[in-house]
N, C-alpha and C positions, 0 to 999 in steps of 0.2 A: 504494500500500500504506500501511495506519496499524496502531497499535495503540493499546491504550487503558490506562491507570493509576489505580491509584487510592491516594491518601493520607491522612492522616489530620492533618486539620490541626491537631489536639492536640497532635500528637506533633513538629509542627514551632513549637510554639507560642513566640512571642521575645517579646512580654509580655504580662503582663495584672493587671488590678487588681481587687482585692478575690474575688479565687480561688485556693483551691489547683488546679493543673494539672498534675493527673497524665498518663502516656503516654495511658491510656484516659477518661478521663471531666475534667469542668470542673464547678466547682458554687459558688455564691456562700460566700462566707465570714463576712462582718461587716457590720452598716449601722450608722448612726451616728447614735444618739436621743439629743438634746437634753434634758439634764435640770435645768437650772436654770441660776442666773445666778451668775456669778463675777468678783471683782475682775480686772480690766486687771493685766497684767506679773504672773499668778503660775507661778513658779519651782518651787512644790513644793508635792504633796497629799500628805497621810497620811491614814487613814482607823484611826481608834483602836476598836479591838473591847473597851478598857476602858472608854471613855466613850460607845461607839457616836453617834461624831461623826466627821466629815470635817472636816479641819480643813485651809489654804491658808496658804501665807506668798507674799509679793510681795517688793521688796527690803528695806522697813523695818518692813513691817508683819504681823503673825499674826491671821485669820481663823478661824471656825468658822463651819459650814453649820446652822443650826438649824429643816430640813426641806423651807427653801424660799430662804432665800438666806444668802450669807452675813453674816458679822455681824463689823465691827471688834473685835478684844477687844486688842491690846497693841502698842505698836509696839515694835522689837528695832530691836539694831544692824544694820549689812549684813554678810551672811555668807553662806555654807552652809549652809543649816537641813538638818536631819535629824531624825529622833524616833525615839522607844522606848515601850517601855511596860513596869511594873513595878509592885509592892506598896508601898507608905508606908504608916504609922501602921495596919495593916488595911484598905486601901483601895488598890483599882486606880488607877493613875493615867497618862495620857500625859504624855512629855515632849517639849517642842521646843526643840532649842539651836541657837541660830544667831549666829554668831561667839562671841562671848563672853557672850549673853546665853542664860539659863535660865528657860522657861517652862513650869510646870507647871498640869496641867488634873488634879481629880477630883471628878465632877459637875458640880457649880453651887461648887466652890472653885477659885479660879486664882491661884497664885502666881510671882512672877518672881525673880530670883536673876540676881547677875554674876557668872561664873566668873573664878579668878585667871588664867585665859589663855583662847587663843583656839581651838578646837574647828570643823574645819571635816568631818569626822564621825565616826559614831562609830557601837556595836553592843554590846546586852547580853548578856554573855556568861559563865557562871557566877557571877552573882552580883552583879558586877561591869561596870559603866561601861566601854569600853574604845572613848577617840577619839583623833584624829589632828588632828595639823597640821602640815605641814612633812612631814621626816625626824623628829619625837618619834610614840611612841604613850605615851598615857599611860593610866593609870587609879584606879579611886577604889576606897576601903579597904574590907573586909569588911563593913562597917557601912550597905549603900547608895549605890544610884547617883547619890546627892549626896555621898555622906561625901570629903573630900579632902585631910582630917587628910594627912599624912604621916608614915612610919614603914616600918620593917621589914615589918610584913604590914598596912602599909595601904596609903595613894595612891603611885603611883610612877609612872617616865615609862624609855623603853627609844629611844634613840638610835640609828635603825638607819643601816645602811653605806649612802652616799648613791649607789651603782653601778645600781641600778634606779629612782632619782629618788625625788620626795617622793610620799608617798603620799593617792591618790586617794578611796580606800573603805576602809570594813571590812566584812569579810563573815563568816560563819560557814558553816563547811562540813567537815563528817563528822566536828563535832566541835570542829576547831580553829579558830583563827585564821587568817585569812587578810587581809592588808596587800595590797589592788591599788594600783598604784602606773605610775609614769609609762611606768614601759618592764620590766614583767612582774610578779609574786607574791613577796609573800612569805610565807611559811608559818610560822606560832608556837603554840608550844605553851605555851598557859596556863590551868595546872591548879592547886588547891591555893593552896599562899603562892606570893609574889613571887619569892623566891630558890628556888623550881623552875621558872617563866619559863622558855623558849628559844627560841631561833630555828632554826628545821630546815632543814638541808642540802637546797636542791634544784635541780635542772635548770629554772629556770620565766624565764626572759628573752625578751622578745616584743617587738615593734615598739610605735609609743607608744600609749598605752591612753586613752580617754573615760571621761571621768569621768561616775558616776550611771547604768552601763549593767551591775554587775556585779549578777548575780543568781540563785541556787541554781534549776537544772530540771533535774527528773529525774534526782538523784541528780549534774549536773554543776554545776560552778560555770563560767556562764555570762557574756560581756563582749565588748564590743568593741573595736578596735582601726585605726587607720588602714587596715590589709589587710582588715577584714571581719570575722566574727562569731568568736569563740574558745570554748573549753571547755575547762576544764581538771578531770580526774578523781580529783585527789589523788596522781599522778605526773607529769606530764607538761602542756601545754599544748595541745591540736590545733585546727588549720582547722575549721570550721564552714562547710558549702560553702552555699552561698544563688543563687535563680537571681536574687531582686533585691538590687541593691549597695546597701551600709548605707553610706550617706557622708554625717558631719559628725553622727553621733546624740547628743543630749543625754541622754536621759533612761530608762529599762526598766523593766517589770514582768514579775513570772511569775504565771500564773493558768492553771488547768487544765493543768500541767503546758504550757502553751506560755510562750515566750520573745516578749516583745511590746514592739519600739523604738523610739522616735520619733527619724526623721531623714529626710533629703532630700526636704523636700515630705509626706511621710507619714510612718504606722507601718509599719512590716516586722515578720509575725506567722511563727515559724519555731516550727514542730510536730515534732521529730523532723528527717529529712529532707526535711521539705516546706516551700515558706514565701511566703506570698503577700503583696501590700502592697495596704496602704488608703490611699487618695489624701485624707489629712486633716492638717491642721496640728494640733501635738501639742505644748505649752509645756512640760505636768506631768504625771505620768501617777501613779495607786495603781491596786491591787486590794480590791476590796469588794462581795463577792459579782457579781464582773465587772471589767470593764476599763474604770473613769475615767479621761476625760480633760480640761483645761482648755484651751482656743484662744479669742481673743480676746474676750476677756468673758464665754465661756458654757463651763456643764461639759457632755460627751457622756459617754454609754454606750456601751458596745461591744454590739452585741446581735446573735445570730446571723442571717445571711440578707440579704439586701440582692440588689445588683444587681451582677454584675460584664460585665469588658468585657475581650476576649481579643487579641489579632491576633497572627496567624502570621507566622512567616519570608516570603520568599519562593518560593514552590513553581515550580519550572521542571519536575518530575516527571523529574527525571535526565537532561533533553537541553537543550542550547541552539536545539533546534529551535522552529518555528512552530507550537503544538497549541491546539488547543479546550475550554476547560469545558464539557463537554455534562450534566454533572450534579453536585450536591451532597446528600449526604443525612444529614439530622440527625438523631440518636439523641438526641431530647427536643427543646425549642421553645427557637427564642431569633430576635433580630433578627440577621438574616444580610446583608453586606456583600464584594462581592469587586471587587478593580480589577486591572486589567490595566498602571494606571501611567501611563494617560492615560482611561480611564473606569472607572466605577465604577457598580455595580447594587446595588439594596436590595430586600432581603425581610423586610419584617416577617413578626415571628410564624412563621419560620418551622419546620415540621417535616415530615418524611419528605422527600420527594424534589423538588426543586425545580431549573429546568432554565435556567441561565445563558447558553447558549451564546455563551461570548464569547472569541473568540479577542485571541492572545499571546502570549509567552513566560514571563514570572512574572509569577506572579498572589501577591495579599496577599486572603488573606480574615480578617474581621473577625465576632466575635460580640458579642453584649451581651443577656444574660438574668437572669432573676431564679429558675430553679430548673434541676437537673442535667441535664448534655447529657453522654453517653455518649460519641457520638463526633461527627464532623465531617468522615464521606469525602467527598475531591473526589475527579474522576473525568475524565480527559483525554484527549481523541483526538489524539494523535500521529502528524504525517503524516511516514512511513518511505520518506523519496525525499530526492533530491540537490537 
């Protein structure tokens, strides 16, 4: 006596690269088009919508991209670089401050400036300049995000309680102030003059935080953390469940309302509750009209479509018995691979129904295609005897 099974190897799927995999269907996600050439060791891109430049820092040096490669324009101290962008004199301008050093771009004008301290980042925000270093946030007077005059309603600096560590980022979300920091948020409220400044009461303490991975999607303020991906809503802190683990992430972007991270070997792109990884090394990442990134001398693109590669659990089909793949049948084409754990069968190209027969107890099957597969029944005969 036997009977027979059938599974869906989607639905037992334990990894796969450069796919979202859902219960029913698999379908490439990302490829990775090489767009020009970039200096060795850089650490950060911004991409300025006032000078419509892409601009690169490395550790001492600031770069701009002028169509086709980049081009040295100033060397800076070593630091943190981070940028903004704002109005001077009638005129859009980007900024990049990195440790102590201020460098501004508008047009074909570039000017540099030493701040009287050290800024490792920072966010504009009403008007206003507002960076960090340490446990200080400080910020510049009414007047511009150079002015640093000091006074009652100009530059000033706010000493926070050092029980959530020094702070890592500044962010801006629904409005407020938001200080990520070593081990949770803090939330502040800065409206108006300095002397109505505050810091808001709140429940926000989380395991330790990565630095350069907080970033506003959909409506959340998004980060990571030694436990994995976080979100926080403007009340609270919560898990961000991912089937691929974020570990050791440097860097993030948001683009198309997805949350997009460079760590472990690759980016990890998480969509809502879906989140697939690109198998790519990832130094710097901006958004500009897509997902740049910089890995070893050269910048890529993030561009839809590519090729992804799936492999399932183990399928024993519910028994530790001795049964047979007498079939697999593919809802769309892709290269099909299935092993028993000591051999192994290939099908290219393949779709609709294709006939393995190959007995064992678990079996791994493996996909690799470059457009959507629906599903992936196996199909086993099970021999029902002692």
């Amino acid at each position: 006596m036997s009977f027979k099974k059938t599974v869906n190897a989607l639905e037992n799927t334990r990894s796969a690269t450069n796919c979202f995999s859902d219960t029913d269907f698999a379908a490439p996600a990302f490829r990775c088009v090489q767009a020009g050439i970039c200096p060795d060791g850089v650490k950060f891109i911004f991409y300025s919508d006032a000078n419509k430049k892409l601009f690169a820092c490395t550790e001492n040096k600031i770069y701009y991209y002028d169509g086709s490669e980049f081009i040295f324009k100033y060397p800076v101290k070593t630091g943190t670089p981070f940028a903004f962008e704002d109005v001077a004199d009638g005129m859009p301008r980007t900024v990049i401050i990195s440790g102590s050093t201020e460098v501004s771009f508008s047009f074909t004008t570039f000017r540099t400036d030493t701040l009287p301290f050290t800024l490792n980042c920072g966010v504009s925000h009403c008007g206003r300049l507002f960076g960090a270093f340490g446990y200080y946030i400080r910020w510049t007077g009414k007047d511009g995000h150079s002015d640093w005059t000091e006074g009652i309603d100009k530059s000033g600096y706010l000493a926070l309680d050092p029980s959530r560590g020094r702070v890592l980022d500044l962010a801006v979300f629904s409005g407020r102030l938001v200080a990520v920091r070593e081990y949770g948020l803090t939330v502040l409220s800065m409206y108006g003059s300095p002397e109505n400044f505050s810091v808001d009461i709140t429940d926000t303490d989380c395991d330790r935080v990565f630095k350069n991975t907080a970033r506003t999607v959909g409506g959340k303020l998004m980060f990571c953390t030694e436990s994995g991906a976080k979100c926080f809503d403007g009340n609270g802190i919560k898990a961000v469940t991912t089937r691929n683990e974020i570990v050791s992430p440097t860097c993030a972007v948001e683009y198309g309302g997805k949350y997009f991270v460079a760590c472990n070997g690759g980016i990890v792109c998480v969509d809502g509750e879906r989140d697939c990884f690109i198998q790519t090394e990832a130094d710097a990442m901006c958004a500009a009209g897509g997902v740049y990134f910089c890995s070893g001398g050269k910048i890529y693109k993030l561009e839809e479509g590519g090729e992804f590669h799936i492999e399932s659990g183990r399928l024993d089909f519910g028994t530790v018995r001795s049964k047979t793949v007498t079939k697999i049948e593919v809802f769309g084409k892709a290269d099909i691979s299935i092993s028993n754990g000591t051999f192994t069968r290939i099908f290219p190209n393949a779709a609709g129904v294709i006939r393995p027969k190959m007995r064992g107890i678990n079996f791994i099957v493996e996909a690799d295609g470059d457009s959507r597969v629906d599903r992936i029944d196996v199909t086993a005969e099970v021999t029902d005897a002692v």
